[in-house]
N, C-alpha and C positions, 0 to 999 in steps of 0.2 A: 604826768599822770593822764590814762587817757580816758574818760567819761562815755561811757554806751549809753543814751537814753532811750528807752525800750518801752513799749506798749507790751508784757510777757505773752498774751494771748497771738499777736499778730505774728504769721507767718515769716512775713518779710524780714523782723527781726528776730527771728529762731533761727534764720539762717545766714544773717550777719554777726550776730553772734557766733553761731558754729565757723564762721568762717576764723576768726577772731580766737578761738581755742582751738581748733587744727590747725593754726600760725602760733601759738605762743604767744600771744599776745596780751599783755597782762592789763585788765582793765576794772574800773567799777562803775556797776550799774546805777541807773535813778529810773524809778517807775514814773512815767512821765505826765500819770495822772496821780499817783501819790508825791510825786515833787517836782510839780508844774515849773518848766523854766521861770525865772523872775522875767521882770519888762527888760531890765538892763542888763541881766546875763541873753536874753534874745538880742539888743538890739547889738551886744558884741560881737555875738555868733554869727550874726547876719553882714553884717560888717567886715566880719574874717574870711565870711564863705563868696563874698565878691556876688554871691548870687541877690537876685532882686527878693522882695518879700513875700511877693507871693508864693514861694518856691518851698516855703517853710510853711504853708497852708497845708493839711491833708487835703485834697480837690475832693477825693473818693469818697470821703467820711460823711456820716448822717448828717452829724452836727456843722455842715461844713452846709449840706443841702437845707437843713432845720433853720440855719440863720438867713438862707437865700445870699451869700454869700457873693458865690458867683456875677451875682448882677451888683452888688456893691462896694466889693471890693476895692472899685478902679475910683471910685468918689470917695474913699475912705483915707483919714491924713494917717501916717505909717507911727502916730501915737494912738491913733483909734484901733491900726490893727498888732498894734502888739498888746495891747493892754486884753483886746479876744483873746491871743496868742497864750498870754500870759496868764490867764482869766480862767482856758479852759484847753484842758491837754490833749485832749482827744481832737484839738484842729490844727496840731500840728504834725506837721508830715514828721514819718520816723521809720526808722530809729534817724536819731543824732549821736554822730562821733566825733568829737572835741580831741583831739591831739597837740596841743601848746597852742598854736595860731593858726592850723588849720582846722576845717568843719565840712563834714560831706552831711548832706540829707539823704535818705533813705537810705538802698543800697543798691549800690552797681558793683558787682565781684572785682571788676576792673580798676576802678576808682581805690577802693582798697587795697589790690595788688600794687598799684601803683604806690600809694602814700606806704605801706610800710614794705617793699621791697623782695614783693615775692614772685616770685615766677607763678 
C-alpha cells in the first residue's frame, strides 16, 4: 500500500500526485493537517528515509518562521522535534510517499521515476 500525504492546496503536491496517476500508480491519501503523522509513525518514516530530521521540517512554511525554528532547531533533542512535527502539520515538509520501507520527502520527478520504474 502506498500512502501520499498531501497538503491539497500546495502545488508541489498537485503535481506529484499527478505524477502518481499518469503512472498508474495506485495510492491513498491523508491530509496531512487533517491526519497529522503520529510521533512513532514519523520517527519510522524518518528512519526509512535514511535522511536526517531536519529534512522532514517545511524550512519555507510560516509556521516553520512563527516558531523561529531555524535558530533552534540544531538545540532541540529529535523527541522535541518530532513531538512539533507530530503536533502540527503544516511543518512538515510534503508531500510524503511511504511505499513499504521506502520514504521520499517532497517531490523530485526523478526520485519517483526511479522508485517505481519509469522512464
Amino acid at each position: 500500500m502506498i500512502i501520499f500525504i498531501e497538503y491539497p492546496p500546495c502545488s508541489t503536491c498537485k503535481k506529484a500526485k499527478q505524477f502518481l496517476k499518469d503512472h498508474n500508480v495506485d495510492f491513498i491519501t491523508r491530509h496531512i493537517v487533517e491526519e497529522t503523522p503520529k510521533k512513532e509513525e514519523l520517527r519510522t518514516w524518518i528512519a526509512a528515509s535514511g535522511l536526517p530530521i531536519k529534512r522532514f521540517f517545511n524550512t519555507s512554511g510560516q509556521l516553520y518562521r512563527e516558531f523561529q525554528l531555524k535558530d533552534r532547531l540544531e538545540t532541540m533533542l529529535e523527541d522535541e522535534k518530532l513531538a512539533l512535527l507530530s503536533e502540527n502539520g503544516m511543518l512538515i515538509k510534503r508531500p510524503l510517499l511511504i511505499y513499504g520501507t521506502k520514504v521520499l520527502v517532497g517531490f523530485k520527478e526523478t526520485e519517483y521515476k526511479t522508485l517505481f520504474k519509469v522512464a
